[in-house]
PANU-728864 format. One record per residue: x, y, z of N, C-alpha, C in turn; residue in three letters. Coordinates in pm, whole numbers, plus 32768, in hexadecimal, padded with zeros to 4 digits. Layout:
<nodes>
XYZXYZXYZALA...
</nodes>
This chain:
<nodes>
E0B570210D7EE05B70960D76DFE570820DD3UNKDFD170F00E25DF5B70E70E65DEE5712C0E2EUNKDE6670ED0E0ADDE371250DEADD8A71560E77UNKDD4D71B20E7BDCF571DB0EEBDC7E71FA0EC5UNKDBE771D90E9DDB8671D20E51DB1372010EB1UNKDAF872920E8EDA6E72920F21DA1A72CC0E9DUNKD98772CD0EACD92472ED0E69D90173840E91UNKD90B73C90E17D92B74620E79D896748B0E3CUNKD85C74C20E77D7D574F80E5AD7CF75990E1BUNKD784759F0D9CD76776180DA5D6DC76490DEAUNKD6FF76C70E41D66176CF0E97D672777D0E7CUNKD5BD776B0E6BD58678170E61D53F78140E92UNKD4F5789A0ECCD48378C00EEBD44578E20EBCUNKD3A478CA0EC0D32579120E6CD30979B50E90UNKD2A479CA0E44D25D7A470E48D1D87A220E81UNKD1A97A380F0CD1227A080F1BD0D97A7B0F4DUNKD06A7A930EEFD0067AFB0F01CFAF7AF00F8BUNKCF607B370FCECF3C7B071021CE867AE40FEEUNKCE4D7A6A1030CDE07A360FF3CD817A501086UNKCD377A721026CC957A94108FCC497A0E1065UNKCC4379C910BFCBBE795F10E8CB4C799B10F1UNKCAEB798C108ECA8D79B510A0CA30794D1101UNKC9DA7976117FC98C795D11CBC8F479221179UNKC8C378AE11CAC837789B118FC7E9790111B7UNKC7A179251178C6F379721162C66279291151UNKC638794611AFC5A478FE1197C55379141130UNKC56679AA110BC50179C810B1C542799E1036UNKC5B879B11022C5E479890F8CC63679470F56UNKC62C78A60F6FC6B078450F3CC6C5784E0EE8UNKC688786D0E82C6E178A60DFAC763791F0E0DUNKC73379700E37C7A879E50E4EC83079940EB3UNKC80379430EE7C85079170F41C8B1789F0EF5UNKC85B784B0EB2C8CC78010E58C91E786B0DD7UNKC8DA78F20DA9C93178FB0D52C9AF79350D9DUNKC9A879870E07CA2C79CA0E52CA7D795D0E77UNKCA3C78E00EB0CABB78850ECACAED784D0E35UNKCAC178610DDECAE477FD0D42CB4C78AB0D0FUNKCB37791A0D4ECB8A79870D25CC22797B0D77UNKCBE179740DEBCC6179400E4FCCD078EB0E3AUNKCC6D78870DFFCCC377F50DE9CD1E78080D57UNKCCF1784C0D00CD34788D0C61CDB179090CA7UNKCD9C791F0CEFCE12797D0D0FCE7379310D55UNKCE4378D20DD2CEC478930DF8CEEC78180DACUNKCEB578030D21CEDE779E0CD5CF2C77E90C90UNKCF1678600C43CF8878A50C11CFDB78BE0C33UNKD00579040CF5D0BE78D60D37D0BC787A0D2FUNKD06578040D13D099776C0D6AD0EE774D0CDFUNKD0EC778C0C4FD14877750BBFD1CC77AA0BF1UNKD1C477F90C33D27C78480C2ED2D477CA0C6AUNKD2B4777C0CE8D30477260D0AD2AA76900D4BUNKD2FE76400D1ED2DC75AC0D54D2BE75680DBCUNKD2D775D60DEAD2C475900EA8D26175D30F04UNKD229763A0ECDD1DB76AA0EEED15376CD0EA3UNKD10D76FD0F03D075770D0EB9D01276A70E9DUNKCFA376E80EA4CF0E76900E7BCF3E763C0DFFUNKCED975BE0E14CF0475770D6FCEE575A30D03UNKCEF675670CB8CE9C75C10C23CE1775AF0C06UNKCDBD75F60BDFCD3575E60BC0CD1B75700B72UNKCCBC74D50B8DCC9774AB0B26CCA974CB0AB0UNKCCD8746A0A3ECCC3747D09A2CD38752A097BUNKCD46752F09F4CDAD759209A6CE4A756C098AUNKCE6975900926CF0475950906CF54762408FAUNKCFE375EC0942D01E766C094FD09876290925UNKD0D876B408CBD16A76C9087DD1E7771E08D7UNKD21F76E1092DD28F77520969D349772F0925UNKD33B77A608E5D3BB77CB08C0D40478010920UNKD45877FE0948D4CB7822099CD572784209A0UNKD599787709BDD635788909D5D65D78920A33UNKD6F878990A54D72178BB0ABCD78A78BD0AB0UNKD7FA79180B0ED871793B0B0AD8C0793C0BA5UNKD92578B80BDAD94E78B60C28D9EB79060C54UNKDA4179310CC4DAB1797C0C77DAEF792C0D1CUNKDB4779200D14DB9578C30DB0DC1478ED0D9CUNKDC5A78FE0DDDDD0B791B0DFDDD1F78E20E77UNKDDBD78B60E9BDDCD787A0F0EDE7F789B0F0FUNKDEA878A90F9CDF4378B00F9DDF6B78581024UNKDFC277DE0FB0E00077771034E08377771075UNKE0A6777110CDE151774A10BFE14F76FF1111UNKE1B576AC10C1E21475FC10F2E26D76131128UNKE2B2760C11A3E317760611F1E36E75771201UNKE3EC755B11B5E41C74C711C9E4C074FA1211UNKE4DB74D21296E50D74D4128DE540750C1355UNKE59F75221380E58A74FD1427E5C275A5145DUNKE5C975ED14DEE5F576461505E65276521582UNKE6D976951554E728768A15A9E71C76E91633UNKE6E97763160EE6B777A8168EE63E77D71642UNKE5EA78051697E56B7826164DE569789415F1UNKE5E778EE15E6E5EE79241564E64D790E14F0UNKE64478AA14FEE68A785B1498E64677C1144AUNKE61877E313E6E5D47799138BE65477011345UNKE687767D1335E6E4763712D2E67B75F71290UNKE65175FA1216E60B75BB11D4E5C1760F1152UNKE55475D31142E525760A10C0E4AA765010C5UNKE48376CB109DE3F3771B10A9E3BA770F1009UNKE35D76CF1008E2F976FF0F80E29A774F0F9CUNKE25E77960F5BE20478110F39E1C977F20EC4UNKE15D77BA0EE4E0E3779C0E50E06F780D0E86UNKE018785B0E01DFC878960DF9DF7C784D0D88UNKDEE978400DA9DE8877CB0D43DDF8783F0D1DUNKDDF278400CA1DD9578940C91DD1E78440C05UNKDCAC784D0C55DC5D77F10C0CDBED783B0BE6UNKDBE278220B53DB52787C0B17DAEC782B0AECUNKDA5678010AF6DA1977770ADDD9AA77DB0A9DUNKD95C77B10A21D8FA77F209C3D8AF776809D2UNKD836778F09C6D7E5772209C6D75D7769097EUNKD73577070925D6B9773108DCD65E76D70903UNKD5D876C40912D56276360916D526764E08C4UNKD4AA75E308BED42B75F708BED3DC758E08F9UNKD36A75DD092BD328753909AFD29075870945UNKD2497501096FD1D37507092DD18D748A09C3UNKD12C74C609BBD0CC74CB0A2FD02B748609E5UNKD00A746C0A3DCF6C741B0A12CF1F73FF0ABCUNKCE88745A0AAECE5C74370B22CDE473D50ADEUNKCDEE73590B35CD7E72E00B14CD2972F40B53UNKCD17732F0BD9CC69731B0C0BCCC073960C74UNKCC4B73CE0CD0CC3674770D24CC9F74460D93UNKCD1D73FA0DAFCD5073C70DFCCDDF73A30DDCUNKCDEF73460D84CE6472F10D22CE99734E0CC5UNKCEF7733F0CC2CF71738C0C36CFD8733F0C0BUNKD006731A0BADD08D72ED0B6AD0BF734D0B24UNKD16B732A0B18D1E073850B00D21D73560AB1UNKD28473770A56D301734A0A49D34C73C909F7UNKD3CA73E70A0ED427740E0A06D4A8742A09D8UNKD4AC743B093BD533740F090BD5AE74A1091DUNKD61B74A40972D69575070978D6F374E708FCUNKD722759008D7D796758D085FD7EB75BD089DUNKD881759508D3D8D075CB0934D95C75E808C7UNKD9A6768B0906DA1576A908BBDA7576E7093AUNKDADD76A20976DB0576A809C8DBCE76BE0995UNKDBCF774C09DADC56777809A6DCC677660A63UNKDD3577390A64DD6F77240ABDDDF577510A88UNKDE6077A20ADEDEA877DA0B11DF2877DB0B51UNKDF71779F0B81DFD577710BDEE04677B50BD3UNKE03978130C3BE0F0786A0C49E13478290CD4UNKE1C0781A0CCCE1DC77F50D3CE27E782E0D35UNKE2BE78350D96E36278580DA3E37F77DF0E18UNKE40877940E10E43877780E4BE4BF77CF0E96UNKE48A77F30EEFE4CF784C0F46E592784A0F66UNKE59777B70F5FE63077A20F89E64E77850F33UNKE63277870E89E68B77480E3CE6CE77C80E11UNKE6BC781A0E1AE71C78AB0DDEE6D778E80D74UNKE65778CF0D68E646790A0CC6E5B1797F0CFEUNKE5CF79FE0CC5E5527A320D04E51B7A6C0C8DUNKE5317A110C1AE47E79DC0BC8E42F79950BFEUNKE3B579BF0BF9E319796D0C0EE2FF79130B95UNKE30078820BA1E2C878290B41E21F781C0B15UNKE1EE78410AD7E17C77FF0AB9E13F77BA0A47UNKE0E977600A9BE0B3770C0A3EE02277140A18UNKDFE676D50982DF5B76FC0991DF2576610947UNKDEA276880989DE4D76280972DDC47652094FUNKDD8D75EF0917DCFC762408DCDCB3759608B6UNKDC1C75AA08B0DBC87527088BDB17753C0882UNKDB2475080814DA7C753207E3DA3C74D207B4UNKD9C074ED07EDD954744307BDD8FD745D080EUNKD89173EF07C7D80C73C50836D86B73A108BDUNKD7F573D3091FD7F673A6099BD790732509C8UNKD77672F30A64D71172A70A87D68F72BE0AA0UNKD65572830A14D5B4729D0A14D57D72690A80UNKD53672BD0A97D4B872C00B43D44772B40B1EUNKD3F172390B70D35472280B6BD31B723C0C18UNKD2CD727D0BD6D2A472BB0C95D1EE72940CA0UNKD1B7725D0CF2D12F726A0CFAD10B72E60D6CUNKD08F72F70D7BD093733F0DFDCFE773420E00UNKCFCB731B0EC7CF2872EB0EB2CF1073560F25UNKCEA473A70F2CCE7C73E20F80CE2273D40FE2UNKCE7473CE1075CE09739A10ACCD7E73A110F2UNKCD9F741C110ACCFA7471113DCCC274BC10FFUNKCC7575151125CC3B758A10C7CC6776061111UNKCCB97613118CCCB076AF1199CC7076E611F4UNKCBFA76D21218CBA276DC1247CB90770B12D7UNKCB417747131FCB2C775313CCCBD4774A1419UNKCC2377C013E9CC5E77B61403CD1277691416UNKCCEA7723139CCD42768B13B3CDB776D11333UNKCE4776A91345CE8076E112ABCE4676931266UNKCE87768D11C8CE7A76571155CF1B75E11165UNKCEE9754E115ACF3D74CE1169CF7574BA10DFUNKCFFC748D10A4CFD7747B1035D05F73F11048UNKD05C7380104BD09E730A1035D10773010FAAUNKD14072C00F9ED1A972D40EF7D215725B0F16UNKD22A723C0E7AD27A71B30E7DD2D271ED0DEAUNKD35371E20E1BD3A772190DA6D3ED71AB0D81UNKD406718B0CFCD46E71150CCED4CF71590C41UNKD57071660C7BD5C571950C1BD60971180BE4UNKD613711D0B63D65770B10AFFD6BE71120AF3UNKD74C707B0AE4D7FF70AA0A98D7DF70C60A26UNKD7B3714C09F3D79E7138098AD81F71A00913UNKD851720809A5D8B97239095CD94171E30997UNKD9C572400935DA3071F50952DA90720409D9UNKDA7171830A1EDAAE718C0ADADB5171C40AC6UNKDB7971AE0B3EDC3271BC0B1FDC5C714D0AEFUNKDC1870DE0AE3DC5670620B05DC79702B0A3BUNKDC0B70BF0A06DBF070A00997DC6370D00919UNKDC8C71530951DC997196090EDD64713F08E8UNKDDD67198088BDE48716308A3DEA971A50912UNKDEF271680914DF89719E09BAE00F71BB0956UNKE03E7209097FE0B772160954E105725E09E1UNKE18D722809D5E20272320A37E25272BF0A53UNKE22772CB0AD7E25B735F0AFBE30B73580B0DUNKE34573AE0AEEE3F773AD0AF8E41974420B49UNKE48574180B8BE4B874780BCCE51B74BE0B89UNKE57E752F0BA1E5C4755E0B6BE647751D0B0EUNKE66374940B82E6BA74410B3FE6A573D70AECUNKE60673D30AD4E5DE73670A8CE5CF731C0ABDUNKE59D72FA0B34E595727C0B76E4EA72670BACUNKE4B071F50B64E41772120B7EE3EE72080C21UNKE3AF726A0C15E35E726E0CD0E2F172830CC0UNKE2AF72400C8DE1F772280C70E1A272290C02UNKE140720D0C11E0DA72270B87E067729B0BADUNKE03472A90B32DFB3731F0B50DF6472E00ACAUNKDEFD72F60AC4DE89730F0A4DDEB6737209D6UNKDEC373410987DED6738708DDDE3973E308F8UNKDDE673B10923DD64743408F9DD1A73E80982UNKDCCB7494098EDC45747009F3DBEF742F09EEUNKDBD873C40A5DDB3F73650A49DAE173B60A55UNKDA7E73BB09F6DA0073E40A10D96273930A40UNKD98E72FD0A93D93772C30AD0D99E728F0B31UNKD952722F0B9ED98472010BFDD993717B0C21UNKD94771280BA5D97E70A80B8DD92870700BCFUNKD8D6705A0C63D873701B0C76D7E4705A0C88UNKD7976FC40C96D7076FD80C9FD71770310D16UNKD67770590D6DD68970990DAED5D370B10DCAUNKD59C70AD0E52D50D70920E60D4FF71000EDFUNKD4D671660ED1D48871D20F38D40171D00F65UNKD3E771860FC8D38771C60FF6D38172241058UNKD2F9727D107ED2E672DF10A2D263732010BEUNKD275737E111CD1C873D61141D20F7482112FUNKD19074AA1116D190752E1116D11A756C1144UNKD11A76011186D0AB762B119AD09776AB1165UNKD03977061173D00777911163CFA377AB11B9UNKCF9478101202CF41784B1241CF2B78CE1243UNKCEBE791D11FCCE6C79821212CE8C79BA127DUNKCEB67A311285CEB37A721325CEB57B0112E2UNKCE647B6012A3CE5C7BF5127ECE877C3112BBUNKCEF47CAE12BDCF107CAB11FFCF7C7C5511FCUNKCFB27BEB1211D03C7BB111E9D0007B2B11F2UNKD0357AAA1181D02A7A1C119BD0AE79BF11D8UNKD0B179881230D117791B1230D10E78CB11FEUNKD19A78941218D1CB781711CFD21877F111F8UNKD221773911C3D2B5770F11F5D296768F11D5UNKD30C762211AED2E575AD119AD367756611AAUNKD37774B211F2D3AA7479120BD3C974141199UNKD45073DD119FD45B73581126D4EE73061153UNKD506728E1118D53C723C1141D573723E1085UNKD5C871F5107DD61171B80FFAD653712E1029UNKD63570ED0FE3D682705C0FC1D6BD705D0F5EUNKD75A70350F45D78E704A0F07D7C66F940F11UNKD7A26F640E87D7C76ED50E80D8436EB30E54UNKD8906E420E98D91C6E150E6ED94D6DF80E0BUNKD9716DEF0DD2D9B36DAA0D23DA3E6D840D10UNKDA756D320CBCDAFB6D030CC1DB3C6D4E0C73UNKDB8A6DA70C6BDBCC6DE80C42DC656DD50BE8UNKDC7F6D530C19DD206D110C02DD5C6D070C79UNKDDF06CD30C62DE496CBF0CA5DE7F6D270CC9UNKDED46D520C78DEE16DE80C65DEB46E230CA1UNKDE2C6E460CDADDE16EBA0CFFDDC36E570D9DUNKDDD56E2E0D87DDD16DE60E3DDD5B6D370E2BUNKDD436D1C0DB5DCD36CCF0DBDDC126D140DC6UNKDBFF6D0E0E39DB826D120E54DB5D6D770EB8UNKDB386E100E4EDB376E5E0E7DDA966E9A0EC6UNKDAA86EC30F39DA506F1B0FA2DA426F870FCBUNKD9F66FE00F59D9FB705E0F5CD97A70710FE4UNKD9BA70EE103BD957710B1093D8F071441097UNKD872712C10E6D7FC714D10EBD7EC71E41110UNKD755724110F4D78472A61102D71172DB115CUNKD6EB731711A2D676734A11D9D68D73E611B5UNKD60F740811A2D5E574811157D56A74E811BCUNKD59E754011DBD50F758211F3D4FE763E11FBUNKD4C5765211E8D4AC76F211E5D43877371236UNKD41D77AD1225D3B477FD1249D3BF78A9122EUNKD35178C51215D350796A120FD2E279AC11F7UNKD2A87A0311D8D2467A5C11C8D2547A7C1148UNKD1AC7A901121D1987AEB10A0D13B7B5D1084UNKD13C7BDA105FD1107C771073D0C67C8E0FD6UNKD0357CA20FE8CFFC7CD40F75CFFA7D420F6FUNKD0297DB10F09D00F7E380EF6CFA77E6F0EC8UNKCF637E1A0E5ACEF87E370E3ECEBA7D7B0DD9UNKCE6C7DA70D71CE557D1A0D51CEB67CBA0CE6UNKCF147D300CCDCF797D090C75D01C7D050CA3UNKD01F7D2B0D0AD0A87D3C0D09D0B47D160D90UNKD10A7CA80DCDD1297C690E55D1A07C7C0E59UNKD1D67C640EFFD26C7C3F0F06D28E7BF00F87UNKD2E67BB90F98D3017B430FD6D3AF7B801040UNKD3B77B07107DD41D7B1510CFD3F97A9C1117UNKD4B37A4F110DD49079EC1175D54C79861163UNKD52E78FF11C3D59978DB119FD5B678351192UNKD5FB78231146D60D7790111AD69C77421178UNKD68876B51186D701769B11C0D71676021198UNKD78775CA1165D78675171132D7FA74F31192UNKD7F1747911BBD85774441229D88173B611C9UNKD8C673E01165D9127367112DD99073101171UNKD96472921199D9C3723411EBD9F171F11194UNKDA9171E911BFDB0871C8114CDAF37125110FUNKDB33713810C3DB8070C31031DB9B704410ABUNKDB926FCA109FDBB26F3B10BEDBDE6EF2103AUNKDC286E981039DC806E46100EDC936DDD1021UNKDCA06D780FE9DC826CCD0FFBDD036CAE0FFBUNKDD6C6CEE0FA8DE036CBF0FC0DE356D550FD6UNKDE5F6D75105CDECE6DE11071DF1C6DEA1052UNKDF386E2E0FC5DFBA6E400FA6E0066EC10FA9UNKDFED6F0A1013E0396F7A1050E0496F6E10DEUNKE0926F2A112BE0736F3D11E2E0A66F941200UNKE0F6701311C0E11A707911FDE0D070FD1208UNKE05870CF1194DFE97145118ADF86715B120AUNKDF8371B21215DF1D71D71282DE8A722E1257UNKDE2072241277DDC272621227DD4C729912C8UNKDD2873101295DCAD731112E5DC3D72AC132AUNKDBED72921357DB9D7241136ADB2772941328UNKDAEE72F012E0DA87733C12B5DAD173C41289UNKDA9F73F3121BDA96746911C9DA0874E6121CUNKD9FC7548120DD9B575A81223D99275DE11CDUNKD94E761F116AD91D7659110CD8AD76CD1141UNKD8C2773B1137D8447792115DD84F7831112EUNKD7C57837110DD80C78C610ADD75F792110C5UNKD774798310EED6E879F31111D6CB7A36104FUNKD6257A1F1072D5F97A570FF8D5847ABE0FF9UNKD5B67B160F89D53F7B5B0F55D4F87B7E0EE1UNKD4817BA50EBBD4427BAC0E2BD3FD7BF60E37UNKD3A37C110DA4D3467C330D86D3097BF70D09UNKD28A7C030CFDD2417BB00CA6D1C87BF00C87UNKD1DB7C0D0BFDD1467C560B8FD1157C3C0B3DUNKD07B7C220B97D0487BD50B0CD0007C550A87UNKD0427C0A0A18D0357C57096ECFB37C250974UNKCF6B7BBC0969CEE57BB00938CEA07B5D098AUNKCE287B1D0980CDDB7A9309CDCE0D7A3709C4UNKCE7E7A3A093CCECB7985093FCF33798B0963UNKCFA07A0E096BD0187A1D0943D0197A8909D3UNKD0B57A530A1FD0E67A730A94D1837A640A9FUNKD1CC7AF00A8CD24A7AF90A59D2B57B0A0B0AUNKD30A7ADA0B50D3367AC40BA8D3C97AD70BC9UNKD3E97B340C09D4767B550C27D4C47B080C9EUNKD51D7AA40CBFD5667AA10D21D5EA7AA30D4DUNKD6097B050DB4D68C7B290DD1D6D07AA40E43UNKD7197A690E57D73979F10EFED7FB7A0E0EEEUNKD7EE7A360F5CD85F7A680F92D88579EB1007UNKD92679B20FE9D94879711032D980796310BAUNKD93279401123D999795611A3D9C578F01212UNKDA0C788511E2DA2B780D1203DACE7819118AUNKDB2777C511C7DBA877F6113DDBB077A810D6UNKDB3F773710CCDB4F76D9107BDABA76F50FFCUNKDA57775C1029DA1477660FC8DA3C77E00F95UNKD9EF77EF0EFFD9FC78660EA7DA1B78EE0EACUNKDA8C79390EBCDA6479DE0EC7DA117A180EC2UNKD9D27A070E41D93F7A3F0E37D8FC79C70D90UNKD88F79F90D98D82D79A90D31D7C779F50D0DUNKD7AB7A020C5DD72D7A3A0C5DD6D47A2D0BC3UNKD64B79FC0C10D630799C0BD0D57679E40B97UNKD57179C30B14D5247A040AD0D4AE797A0AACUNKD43079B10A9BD3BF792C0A77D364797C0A39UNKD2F8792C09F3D299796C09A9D24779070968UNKD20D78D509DCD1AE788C09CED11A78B1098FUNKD0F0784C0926D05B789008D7D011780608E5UNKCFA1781B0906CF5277DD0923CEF677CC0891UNKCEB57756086FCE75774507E8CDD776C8082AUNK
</nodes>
């Protein structure tokens, strides 16, 4: 059996309002610190919808974000085994698999800003992941479609994220904001879950698959990263860069020994549109370059694998804030790369206390 293990990212985009820097005044530093301390409460409130984005959190404040999300993926492969006597003539075997994957995910991250700069995170996912599998083998004579199903529910890998900000904003300059992410195995990998033996029509086993979906990925895993924002009326940018380390672990014999899941680089950018003081919307796009699975004992030499995955999917939202604490957030991310999501859409409602 061959395992292929890449760390697949879920990625969204924020809702970012656009923020007025307020300018110093000679005559009145008071007015002038409270508009930037107004400023700074508004882009701390997008900076709750997502982790990678936005001002830090205000000193001494704590924030509650509940979240969901709903992923939907389909894919159609076909296997060709087999040689051609003139080019319209096929001797061998055609499979036709269609894979259709539905992933629910619930959180909750709870947030803490320690001083006008510093923030800590952490993150616990509830994942319910339903899977699909129709396939026909073309030359065996039978024109029933087989399918199979799969399904798997549990905690996922809890995330601790810091994030330090590095400037103020100021004369022009964006808003810097630094971040150090660390994911624990904390849900169940593939490696975890049980296998049972796939059979062909005649009964003769030709592989294994997973009895149920992993809902973690089995290793540690350390992101760092920058992000920015910049003021530019009426619309703010954005965009931020990141790296993932994804650490080795022994897996078994079985599974090849000493497995090397690949590293991932991450980065995005887009704009965000205030309508008025409550209601923003965003547009922009995400992209992860996951580089493939390594293996300490090869035990497939006939497999061939990519050298890197593509992941990239265009997004849009909107985001309204209900009160001074509470900021309720819509996002739509549409996939356009063949290996990420059809579409995704992902709900938050972050309250500030």
């Amino acid at each position: 059996m061959r395992f292929q293990t890449h760390l697949l990212l879920t990625v969204s985009l924020s809702m970012i309002p656009a923020i007025s820097v307020a300018k110093p005044e000679s005559d009145d530093a008071g007015k002038t610190q409270t508009r930037s301390e107004k400023s700074q409460d508004q882009a701390s409130d997008i900076a709750s919808i997502t982790s990678d984005r936005g001002i830090v959190t205000q000193p001494g404040r704590f924030t509650i974000e509940p979240s969901f999300s709903y992923a939907h993926s389909n894919a159609t492969q076909v296997a060709v085994e087999g040689y051609t006597v003139i080019p319209a003539l096929l001797i061998g075997l055609i499979n036709i698999s269609e894979v259709q994957r539905d992933i629910f995910v619930g959180a909750l991250s709870l947030k803490y800003g320690f001083t006008s700069r510093f923030e800590a995170a952490v993150r616990a996912p509830y994942l319910s992941i339903q899977e699909d599998l129709r396939e026909r083998q073309a030359f065996e004579g039978t024109p029933v479609d087989t399918l199979r199903e799969s399904s798997g529910e549990g905690l996922g890998d809890v995330e601790l994220s810091f994030r330090y900000q590095l400037n103020d904003g100021l004369e022009g300059w964006p808003y810097v904001i630094g971040s150090l992410r660390a994911k624990a195995p904390t849900g169940d990998s593939p490696y975890d879950v049980d296998q049972r033996v796939i059979m062909d029509s005649n009964g003769n086993p030709i592989g294994l698959e997973l009895e149920e979906r992993p809902t973690g990925s089995g290793f540690w895993s350390f992101e760092p990263g920058i992000s920015f924002i910049y003021p530019s009326d009426p619309a703010v940018l954005y965009g931020n860069l990141s790296y993932v380390f994804t650490l080795k672990d022994e897996k078994g014999f079985e599974n090849g020994n000493t497995v090397d899941p690949g590293d991932v680089v991450r980065f995005g950018f887009g704009m965000g549109f205030a309508f008025n003081q409550r209601t923003s919307f965003s547009l922009g796009y995400d992209h992860s370059i996951i580089r493939k699975t390594t293996y300490e004992r090869d035990f497939d030499l006939f497999g061939a694998t990519f050298d890197s995955i593509q992941i990239g999917s265009l997004s849009f939202g909107l985001s309204q804030r209900l009160s001074p604490s509470t900021t309720l957030s819509l996002t739509v991310s549409v996939g356009v790369t063949e290996n990420a999501p059809n579409s995704e859409i992902t709900l938050k409602l972050p309250i500030s206390l």
